[in-house]
Every structure is written in structure tokens, then in C-alpha cells.
C-alpha atoms as an extended CHARMM CRD file, in Angstrom:
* protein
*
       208  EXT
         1         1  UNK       CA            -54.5230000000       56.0200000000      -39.2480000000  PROA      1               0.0000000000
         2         2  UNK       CA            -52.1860000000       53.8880000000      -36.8860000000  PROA      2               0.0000000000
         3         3  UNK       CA            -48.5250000000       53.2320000000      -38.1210000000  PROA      3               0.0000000000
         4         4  UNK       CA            -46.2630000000       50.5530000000      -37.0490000000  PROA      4               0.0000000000
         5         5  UNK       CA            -43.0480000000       52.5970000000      -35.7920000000  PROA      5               0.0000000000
         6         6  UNK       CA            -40.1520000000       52.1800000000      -36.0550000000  PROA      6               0.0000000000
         7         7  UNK       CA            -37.6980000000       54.4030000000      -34.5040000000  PROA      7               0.0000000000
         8         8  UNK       CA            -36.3920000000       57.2150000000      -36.1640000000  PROA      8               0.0000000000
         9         9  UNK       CA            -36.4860000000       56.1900000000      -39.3460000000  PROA      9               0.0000000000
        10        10  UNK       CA            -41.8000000000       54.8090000000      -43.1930000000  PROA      10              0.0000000000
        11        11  UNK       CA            -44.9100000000       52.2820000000      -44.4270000000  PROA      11              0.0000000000
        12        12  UNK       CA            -46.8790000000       52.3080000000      -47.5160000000  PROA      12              0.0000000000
        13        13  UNK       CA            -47.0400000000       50.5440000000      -51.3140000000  PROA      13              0.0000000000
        14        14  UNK       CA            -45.6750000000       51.8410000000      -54.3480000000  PROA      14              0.0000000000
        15        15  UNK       CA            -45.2650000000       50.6660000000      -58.1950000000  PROA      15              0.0000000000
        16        16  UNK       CA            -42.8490000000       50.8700000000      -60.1500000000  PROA      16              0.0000000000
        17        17  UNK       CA            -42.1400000000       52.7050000000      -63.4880000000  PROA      17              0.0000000000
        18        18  UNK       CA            -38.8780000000       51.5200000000      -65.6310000000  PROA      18              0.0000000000
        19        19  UNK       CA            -37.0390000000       53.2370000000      -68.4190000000  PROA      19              0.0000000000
        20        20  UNK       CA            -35.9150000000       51.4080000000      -71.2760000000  PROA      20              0.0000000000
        21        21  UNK       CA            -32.4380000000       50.2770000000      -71.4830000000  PROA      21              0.0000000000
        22        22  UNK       CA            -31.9530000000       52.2830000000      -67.7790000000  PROA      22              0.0000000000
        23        23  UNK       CA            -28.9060000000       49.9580000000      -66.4330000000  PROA      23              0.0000000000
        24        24  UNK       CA            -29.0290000000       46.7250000000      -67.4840000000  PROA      24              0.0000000000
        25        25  UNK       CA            -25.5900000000       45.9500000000      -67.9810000000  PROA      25              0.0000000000
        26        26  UNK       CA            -26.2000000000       43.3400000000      -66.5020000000  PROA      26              0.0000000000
        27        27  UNK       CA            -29.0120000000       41.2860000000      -68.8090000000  PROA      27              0.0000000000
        28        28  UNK       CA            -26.2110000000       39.7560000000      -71.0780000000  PROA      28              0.0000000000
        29        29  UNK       CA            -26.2310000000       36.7110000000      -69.1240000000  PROA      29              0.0000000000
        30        30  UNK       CA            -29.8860000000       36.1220000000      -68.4430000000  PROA      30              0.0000000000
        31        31  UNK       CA            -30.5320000000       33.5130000000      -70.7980000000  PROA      31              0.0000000000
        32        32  UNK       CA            -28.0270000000       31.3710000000      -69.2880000000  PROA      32              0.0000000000
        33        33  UNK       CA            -29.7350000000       31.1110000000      -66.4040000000  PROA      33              0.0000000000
        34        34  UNK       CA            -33.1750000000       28.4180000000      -65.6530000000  PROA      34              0.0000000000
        35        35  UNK       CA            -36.5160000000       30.3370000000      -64.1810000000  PROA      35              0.0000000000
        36        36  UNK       CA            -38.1440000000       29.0290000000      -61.2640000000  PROA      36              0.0000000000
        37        37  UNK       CA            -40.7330000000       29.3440000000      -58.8140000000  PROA      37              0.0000000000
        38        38  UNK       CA            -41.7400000000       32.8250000000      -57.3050000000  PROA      38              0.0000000000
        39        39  UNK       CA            -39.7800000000       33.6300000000      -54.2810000000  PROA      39              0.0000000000
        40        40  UNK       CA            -39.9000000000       36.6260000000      -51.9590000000  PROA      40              0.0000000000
        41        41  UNK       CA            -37.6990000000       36.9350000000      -48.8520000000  PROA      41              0.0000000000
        42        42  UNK       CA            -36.9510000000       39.7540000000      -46.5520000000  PROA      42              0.0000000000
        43        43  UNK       CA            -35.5250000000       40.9250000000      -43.0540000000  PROA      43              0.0000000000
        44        44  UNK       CA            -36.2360000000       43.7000000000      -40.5990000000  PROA      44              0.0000000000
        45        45  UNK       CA            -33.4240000000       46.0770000000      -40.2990000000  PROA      45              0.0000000000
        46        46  UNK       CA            -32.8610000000       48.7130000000      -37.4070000000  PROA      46              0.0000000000
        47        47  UNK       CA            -35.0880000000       51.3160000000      -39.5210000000  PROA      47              0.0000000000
        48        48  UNK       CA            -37.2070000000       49.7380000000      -41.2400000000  PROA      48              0.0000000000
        49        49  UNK       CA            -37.9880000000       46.1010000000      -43.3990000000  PROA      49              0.0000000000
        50        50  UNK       CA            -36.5450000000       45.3200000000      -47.0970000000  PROA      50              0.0000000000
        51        51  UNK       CA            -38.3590000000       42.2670000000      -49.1260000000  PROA      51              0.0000000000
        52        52  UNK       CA            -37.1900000000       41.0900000000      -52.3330000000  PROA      52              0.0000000000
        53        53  UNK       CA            -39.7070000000       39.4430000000      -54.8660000000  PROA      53              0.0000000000
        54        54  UNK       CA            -38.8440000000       37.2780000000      -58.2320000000  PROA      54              0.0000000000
        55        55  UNK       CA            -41.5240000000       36.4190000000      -60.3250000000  PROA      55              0.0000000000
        56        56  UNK       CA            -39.4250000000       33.5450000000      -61.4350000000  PROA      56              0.0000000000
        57        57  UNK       CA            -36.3400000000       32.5060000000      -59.2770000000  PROA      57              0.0000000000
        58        58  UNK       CA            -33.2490000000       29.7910000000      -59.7740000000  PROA      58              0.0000000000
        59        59  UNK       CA            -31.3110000000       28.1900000000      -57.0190000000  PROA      59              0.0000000000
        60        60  UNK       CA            -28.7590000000       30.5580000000      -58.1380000000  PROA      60              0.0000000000
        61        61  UNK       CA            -31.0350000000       33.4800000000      -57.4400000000  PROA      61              0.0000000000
        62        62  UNK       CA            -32.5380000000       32.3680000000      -53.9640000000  PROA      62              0.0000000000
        63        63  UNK       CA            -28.6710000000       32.2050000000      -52.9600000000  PROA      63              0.0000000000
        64        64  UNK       CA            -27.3190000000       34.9570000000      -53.5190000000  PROA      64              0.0000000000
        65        65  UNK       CA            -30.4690000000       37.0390000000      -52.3030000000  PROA      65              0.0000000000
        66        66  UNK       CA            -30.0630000000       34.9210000000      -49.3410000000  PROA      66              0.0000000000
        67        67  UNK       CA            -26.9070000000       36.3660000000      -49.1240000000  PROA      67              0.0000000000
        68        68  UNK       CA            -27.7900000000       39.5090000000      -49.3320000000  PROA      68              0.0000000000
        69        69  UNK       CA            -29.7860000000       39.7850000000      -46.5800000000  PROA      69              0.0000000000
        70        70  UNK       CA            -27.3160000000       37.4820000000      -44.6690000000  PROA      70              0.0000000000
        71        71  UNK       CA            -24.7120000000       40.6830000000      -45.4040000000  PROA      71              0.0000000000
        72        72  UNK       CA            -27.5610000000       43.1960000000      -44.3420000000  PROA      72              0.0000000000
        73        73  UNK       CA            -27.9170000000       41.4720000000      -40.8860000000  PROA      73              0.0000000000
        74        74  UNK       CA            -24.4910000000       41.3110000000      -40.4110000000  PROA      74              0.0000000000
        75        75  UNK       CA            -23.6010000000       44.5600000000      -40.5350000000  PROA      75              0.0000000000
        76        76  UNK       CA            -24.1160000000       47.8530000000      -37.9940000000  PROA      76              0.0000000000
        77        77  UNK       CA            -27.6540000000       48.5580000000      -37.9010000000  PROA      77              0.0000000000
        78        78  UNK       CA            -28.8140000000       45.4000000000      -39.1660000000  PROA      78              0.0000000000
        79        79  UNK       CA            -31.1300000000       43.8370000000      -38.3990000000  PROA      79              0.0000000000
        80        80  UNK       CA            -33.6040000000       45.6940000000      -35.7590000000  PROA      80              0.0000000000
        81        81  UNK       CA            -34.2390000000       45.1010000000      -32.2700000000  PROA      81              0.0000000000
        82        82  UNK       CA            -38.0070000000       44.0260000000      -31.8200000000  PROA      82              0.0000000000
        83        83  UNK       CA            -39.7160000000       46.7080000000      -29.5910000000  PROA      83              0.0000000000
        84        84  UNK       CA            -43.2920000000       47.1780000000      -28.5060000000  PROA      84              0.0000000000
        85        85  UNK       CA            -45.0230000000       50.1710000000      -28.9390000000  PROA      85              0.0000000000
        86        86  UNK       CA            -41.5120000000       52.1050000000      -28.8280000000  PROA      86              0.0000000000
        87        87  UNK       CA            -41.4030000000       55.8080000000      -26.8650000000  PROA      87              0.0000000000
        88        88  UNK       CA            -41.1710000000       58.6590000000      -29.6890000000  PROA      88              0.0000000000
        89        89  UNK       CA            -37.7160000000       59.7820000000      -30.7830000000  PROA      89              0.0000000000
        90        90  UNK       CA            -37.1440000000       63.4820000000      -29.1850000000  PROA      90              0.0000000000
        91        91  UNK       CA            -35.9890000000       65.8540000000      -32.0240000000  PROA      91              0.0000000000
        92        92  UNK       CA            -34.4310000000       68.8400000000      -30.7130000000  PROA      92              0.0000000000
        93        93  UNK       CA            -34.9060000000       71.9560000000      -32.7290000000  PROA      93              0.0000000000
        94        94  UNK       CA            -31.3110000000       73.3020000000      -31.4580000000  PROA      94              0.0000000000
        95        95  UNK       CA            -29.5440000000       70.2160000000      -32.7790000000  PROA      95              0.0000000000
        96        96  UNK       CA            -30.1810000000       70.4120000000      -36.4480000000  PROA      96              0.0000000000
        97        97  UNK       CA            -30.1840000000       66.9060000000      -38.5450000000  PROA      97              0.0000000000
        98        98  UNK       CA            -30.8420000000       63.8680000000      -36.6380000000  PROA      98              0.0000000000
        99        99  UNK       CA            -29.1670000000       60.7840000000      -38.9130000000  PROA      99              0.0000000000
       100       100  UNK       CA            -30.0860000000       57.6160000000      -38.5790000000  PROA      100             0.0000000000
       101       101  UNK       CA            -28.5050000000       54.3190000000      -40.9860000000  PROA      101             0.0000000000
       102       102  UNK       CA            -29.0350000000       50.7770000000      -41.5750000000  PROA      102             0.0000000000
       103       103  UNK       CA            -28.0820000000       48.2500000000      -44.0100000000  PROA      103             0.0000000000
       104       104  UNK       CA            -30.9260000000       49.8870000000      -46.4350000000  PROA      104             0.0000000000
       105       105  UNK       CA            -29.9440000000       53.3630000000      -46.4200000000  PROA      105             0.0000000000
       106       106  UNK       CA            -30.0950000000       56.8100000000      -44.5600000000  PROA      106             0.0000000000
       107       107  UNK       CA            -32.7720000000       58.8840000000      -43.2030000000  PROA      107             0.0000000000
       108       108  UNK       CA            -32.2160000000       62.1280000000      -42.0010000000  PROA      108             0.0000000000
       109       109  UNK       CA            -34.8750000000       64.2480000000      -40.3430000000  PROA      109             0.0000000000
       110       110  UNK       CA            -34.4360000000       68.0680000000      -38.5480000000  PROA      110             0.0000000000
       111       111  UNK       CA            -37.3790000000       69.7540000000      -36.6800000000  PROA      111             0.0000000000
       112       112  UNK       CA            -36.9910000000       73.3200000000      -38.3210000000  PROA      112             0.0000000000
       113       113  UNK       CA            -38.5470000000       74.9700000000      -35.2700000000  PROA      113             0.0000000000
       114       114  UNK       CA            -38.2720000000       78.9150000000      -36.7700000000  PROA      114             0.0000000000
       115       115  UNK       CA            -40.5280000000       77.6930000000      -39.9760000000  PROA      115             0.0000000000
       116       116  UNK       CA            -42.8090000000       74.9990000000      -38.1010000000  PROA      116             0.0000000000
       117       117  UNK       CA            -41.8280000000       72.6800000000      -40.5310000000  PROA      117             0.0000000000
       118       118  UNK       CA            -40.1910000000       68.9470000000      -40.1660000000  PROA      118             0.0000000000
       119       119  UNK       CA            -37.3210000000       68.2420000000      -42.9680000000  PROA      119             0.0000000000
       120       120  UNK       CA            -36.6250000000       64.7790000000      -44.3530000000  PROA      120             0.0000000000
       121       121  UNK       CA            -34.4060000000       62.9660000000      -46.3380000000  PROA      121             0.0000000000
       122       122  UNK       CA            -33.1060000000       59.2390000000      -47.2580000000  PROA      122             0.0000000000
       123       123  UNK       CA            -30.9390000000       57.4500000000      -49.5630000000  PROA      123             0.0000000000
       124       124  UNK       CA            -30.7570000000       54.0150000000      -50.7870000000  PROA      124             0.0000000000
       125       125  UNK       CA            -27.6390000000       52.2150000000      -49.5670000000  PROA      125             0.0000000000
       126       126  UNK       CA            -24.6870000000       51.1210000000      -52.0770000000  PROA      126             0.0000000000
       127       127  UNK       CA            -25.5940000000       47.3970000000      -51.3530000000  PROA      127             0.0000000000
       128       128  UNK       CA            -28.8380000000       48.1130000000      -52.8900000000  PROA      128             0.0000000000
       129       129  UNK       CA            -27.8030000000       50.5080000000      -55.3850000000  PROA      129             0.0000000000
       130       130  UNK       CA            -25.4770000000       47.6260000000      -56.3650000000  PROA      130             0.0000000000
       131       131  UNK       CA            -28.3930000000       45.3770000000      -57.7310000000  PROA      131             0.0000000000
       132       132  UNK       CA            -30.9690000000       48.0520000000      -58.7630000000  PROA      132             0.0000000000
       133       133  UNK       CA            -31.4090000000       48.3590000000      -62.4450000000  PROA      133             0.0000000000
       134       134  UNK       CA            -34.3610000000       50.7810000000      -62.2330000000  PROA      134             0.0000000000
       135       135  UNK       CA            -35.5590000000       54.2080000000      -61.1700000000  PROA      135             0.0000000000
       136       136  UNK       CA            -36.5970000000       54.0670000000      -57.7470000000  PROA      136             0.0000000000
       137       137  UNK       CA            -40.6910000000       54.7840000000      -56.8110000000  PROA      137             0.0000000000
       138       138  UNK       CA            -41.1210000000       56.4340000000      -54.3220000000  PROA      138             0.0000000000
       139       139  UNK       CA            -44.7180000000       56.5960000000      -52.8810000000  PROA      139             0.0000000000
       140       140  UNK       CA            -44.8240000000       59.7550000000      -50.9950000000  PROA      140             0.0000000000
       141       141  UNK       CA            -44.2680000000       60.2880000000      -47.4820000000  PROA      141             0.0000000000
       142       142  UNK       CA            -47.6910000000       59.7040000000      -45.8800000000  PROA      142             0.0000000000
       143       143  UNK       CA            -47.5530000000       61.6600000000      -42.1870000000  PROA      143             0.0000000000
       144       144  UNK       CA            -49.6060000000       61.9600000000      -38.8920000000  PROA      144             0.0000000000
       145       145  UNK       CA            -49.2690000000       65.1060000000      -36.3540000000  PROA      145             0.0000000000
       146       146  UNK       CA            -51.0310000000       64.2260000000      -33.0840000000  PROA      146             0.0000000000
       147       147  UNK       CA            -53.4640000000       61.5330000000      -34.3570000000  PROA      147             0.0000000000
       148       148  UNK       CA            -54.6330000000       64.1020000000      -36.7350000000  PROA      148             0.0000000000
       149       149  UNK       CA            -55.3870000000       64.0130000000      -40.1860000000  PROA      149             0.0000000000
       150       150  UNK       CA            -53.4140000000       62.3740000000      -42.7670000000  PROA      150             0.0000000000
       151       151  UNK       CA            -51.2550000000       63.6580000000      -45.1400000000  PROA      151             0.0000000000
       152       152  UNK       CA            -48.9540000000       62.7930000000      -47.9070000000  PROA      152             0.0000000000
       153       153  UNK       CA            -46.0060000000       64.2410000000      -49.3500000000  PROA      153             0.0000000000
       154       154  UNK       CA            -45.7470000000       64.0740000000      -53.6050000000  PROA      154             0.0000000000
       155       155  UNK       CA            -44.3070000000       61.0950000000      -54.9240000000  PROA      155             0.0000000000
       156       156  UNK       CA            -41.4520000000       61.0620000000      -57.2820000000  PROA      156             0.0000000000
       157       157  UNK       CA            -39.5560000000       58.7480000000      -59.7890000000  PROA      157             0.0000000000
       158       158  UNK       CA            -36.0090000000       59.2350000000      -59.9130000000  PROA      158             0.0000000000
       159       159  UNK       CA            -32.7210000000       57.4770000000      -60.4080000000  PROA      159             0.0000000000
       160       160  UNK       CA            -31.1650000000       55.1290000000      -57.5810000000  PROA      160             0.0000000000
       161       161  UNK       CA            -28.7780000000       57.6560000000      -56.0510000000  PROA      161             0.0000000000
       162       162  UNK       CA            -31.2000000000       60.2660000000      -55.8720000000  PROA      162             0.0000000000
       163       163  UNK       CA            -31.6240000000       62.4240000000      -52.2230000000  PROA      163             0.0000000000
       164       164  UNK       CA            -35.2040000000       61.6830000000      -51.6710000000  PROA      164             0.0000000000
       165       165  UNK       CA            -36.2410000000       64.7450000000      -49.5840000000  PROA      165             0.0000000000
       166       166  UNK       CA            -39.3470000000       66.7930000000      -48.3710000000  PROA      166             0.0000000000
       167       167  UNK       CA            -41.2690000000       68.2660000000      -45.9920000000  PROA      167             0.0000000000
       168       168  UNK       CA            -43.7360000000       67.5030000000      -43.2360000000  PROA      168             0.0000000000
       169       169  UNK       CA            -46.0400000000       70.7420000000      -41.5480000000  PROA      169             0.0000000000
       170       170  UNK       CA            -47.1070000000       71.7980000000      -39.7280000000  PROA      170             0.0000000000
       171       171  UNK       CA            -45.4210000000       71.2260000000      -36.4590000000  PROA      171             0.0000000000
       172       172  UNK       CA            -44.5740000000       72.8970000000      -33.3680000000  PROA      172             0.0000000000
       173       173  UNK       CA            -42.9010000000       71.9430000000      -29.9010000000  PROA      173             0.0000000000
       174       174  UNK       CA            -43.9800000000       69.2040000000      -27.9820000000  PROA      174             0.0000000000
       175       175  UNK       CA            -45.9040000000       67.2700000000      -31.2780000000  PROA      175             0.0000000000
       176       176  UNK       CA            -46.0890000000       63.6040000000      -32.0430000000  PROA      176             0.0000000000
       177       177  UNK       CA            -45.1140000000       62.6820000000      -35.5400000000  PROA      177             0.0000000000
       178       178  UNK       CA            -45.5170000000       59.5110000000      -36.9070000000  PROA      178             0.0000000000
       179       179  UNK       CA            -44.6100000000       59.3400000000      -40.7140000000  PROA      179             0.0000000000
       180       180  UNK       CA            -44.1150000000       56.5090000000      -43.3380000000  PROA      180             0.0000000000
       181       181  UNK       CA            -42.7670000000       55.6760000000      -46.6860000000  PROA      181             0.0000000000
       182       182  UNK       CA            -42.2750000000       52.9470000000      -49.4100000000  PROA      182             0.0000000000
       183       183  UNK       CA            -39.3780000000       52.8660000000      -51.7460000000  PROA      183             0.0000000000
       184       184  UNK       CA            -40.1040000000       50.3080000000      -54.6760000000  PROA      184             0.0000000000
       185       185  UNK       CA            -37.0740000000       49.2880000000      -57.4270000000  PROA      185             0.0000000000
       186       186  UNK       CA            -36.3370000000       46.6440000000      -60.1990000000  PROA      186             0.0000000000
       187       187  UNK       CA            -33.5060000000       44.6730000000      -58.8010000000  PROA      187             0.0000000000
       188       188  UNK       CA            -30.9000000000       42.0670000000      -61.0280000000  PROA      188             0.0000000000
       189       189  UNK       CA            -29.7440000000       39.0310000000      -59.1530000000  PROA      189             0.0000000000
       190       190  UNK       CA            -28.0740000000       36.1840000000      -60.3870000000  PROA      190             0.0000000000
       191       191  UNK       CA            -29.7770000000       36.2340000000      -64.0570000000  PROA      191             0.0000000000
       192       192  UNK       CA            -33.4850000000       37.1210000000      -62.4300000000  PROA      192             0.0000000000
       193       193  UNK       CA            -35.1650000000       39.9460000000      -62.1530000000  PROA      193             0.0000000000
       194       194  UNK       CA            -37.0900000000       40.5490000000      -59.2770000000  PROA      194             0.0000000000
       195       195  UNK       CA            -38.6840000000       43.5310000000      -56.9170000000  PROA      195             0.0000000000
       196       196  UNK       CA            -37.0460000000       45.4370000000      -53.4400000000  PROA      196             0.0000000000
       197       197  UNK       CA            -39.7130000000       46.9300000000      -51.1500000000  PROA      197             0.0000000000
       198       198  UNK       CA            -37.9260000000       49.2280000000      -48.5810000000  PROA      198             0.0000000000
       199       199  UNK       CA            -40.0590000000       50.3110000000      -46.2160000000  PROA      199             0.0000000000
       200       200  UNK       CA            -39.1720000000       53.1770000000      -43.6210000000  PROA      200             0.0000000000
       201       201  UNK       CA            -41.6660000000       54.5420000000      -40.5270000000  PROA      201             0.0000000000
       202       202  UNK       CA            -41.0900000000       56.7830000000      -37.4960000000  PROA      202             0.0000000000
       203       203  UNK       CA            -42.2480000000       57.9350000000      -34.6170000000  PROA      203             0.0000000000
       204       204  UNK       CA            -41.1850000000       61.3210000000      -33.1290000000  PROA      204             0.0000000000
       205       205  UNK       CA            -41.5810000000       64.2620000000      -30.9100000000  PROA      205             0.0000000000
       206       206  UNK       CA            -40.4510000000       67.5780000000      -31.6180000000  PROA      206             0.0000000000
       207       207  UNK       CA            -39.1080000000       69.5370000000      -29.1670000000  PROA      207             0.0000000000
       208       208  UNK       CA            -36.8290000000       72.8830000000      -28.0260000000  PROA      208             0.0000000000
């Protein structure tokens, strides 16, 4: 299976389960505002890619997503730096977690060289967590070691804030690890209700 990398930070598709009532404070003003056309719009961001979908979007709606993403761009880590066919990321197992941020969240990722094992972890950013009004989907980290088979962590349904974490194996010094992952949410903005897509992928080597 070939990924598209992106430095240190994953690719797939997810869907998304909602609990009733789960945070939407914000629905009181809904029917005040006019449904439009579909819209989806998105950006590339130093880690990975974030799109936002409405089924039915307002003028209102398209703006401030637009702004949104303006915000993401704008800020450190924002929007990526195109590369082709990028060299792996070294991960030293000496130097514990590796950290890497963008506008979408954070991804952490330590090569635990004793236990031949490759630890992950991301959350959401508060920009994001600031228009979700859903439990998050996670599809399952799907993973790569040395163009070999494929294999895929368990997905899981939690809350917004929620540490998504697991574990990638086995690996030892000197292996390539590419690895992927889609995180799919309700969002609330401006009076619509629409669909993020955050989509993380990396490309490593583990080393000493």
C-alpha cells in the first residue's frame, strides 16, 4: 500500500457516530439562519490536510469557515510546505517523544526501542474543539513497516478532547514506517452543520 507522507505527523476515511443532545449549545439559533448549497473547503497544514463539508451552507457559513482556515494558515505550522517524496523522519530511541503541531492538533510518536514497539498519540486542536459538537471517529491507525504488510490499529469513538493513542509493532532499528489516520467530527458553524476530515500521515525511520 503506498501512502502520501507527510512528515512526522495519517490517511484514511472514517464515519461518524453522534450522541444525542452531545454539545449542541449551540443549535438555538439554527433556524434563524437560510440553507444553501453544499460546500466543502479545506487547506493543507504542516502535518497533515483538514476539509470541512456542509450539506447545506449560507453565506454566513462559507465565511466564517473561510475564516477558519484563513486563521489555520496563519498561524505556526500552518499551512505545509509542499515536498516531493520527503526523506523519512529519524526517530531516535534515546530521545523519547518526538512532538510535532499544527493548526489541527498534536501528534506525538516515540520509538520504544527496549519493547520493539512504536508509541503514538494526537489531539485535536482548541480551534477545532471550538466548533465540534460531536464525538470524534477515529478510523484506526492503518501502518506499513518496510513495504510490508498492512496493518491497522482499533478504531475508537470518543469525546473531542480525548488523547487518541496506540501502538504500532513490530519495529526495530533502522525500519521505515509509514503510518496514517483519519479523524472525522460533526462541526457547528454559523447556524450549519457540517463535517471536519483531519487527516494525519508519516513517514519515519527508527533508529538508536
Amino acid at each position: 500500500m503506498k501512502f502520501s507522507h507527510l512528515v512526522g505527523g495519517a490517511v484514511v476515511v472514517a464515519t461518524i457516530c453522534v450522541t444525542p443532545g452531545y454539545a449542541l449549545a449551540a443549535q438555538g439559533d439554527a433556524g434563524t439562519s437560510r440553507a444553501g448549497d453544499a460546500y466543502s473547503t479545506g487547506i493543507k497544514t504542516k502535518y497533515g490536510r483538514l476539509t470541512l463539508k456542509f450539506p447545506h451552507a449560507n453565506d454566513q457559513t462559507k465565511a466564517e469557515a473561510k475564516k477558519l482556515l484563513a486563521k489555520i494558515a496563519s498561524s505556526p505550522g500552518g499551512v505545509a510546505t509542499p515536498k516531493l517524496d520527503p526523506p523519512a523522519q529519524p526517530i531516535h530511541g534515546s530521545q523519547g517523544d518526538y512532538e510535532f503541531s499544527d493548526a489541527n492538533g498534536t501528534f506525538n510518536i516515540r520509538y520504544n526501542r527496549p519493547y520493539s514497539t512504536v508509541n503514538w498519540g494526537y489531539r485535536i486542536s482548541t480551534d477545532l474543539l471550538a466548533i465540534a459538537v460531536s464525538q470524534v471517529d477515529e478510523w484506526g491507525m492503518t501502518y506499513q513497516v518496510n513495504d510490508g504488510p498492512v496493518q491497522k490499529n482499533a478504531p475508537h469513538v470518543e469525546v473531542p478532547w480525548y488523547w487518541f493513542h496506540g501502538t504500532m509493532k513490530p519495529l526495530h532499528d533502522n525500519d521505515i514506517l509509514d503510518y496514517a489516520d483519519e479523524f472525522q467530527f460533526t462541526v457547528y458553524v454559523a447556524g450549519q452543520v457540517g463535517q471536519a476530515d483531519i487527516n494525519i500521515g508519516g513517514h519515519v525511520v527508527t533508529l538508536p
